[in-house]
C-alpha positions in Angstrom: 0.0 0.0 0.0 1.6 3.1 -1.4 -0.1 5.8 1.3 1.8 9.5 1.3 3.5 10.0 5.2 1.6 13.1 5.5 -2.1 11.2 4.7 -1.3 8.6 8.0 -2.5 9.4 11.0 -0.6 8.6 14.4 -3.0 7.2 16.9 -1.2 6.3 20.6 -2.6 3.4 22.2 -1.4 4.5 26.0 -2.6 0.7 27.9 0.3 -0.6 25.3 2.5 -2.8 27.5 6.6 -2.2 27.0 8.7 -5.0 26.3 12.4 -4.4 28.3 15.5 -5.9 26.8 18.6 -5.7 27.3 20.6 -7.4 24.8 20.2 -8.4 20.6 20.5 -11.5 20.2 19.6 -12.6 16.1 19.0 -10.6 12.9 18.0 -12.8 9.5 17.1 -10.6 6.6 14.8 -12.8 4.1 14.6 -10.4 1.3 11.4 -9.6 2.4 11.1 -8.8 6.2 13.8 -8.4 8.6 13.5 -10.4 12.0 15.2 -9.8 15.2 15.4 -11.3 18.9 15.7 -9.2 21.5 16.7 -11.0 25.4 16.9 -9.9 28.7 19.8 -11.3 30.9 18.9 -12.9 34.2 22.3 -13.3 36.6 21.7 -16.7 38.2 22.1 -17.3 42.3 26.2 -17.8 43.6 27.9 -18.8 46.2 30.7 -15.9 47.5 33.5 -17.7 45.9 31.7 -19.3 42.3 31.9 -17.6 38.9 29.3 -15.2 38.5 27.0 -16.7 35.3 23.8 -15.9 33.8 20.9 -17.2 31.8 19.7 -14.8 28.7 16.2 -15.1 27.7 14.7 -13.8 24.4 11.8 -11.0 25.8 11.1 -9.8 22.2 10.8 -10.8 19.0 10.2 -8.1 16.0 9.5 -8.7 12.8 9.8 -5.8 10.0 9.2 -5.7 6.7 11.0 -3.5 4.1 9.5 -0.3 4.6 10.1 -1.0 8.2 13.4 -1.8 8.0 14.3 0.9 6.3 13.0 3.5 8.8 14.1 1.9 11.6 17.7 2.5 10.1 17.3 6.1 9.2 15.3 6.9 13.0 18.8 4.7 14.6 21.2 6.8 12.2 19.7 10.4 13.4 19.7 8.8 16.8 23.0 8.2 16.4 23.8 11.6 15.0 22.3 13.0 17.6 23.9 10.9 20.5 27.2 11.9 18.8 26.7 15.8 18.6 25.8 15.9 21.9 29.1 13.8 23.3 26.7 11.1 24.4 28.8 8.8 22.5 31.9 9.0 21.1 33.9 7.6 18.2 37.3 6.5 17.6 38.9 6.4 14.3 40.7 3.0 13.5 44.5 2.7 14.0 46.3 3.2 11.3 48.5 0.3 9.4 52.2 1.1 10.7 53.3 -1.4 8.6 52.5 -0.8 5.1 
């Protein structure tokens, strides 16, 4: 459905419930829709003097098609932008090759 931006209407739906993750686990890219797993990371019960571990749990999964795909990249790059004007986040430039 080829609808212009400006001819759909955003509607909030505030009783929505939020889905909290805290890690990506998969992305597959079909040609067609783009899926991805979300988790959240549960640290598991130690004694004082064991390894600390943890069990991750997938809490979300999205699936996008094209169109959706596609904004979700250009709403993360201006995020990013953003994040990166405001010294949110910084960069580093890659090391150069002293050897060639």
């Amino acid at each position: 459905m080829n609808i212009p931006k400006e001819d759909i209407h955003y509607i909030d739906l505030p009783g929505l419930s939020e889905t909290f993750a805290d890690s990506f686990h998969t992305s597959v890219f079909d040609g067609q829709n783009l899926r991805i797993e979300f988790c959240v990371t549960r640290m598991d019960d130690v004694g004082p003097s064991a390894k600390p571990t943890a069990r991750q749990y997938p809490s979300c999964r999205l699936v996008l098609d094209r169109n959706g795909t596609l904004a979700l990249y250009d709403h993360l790059h201006q995020l990013i932008a953003t994040l990166k004007q405001k010294g949110a986040i910084k960069t580093t430039e890659p090391e150069k090759d002293i050897m060639h």
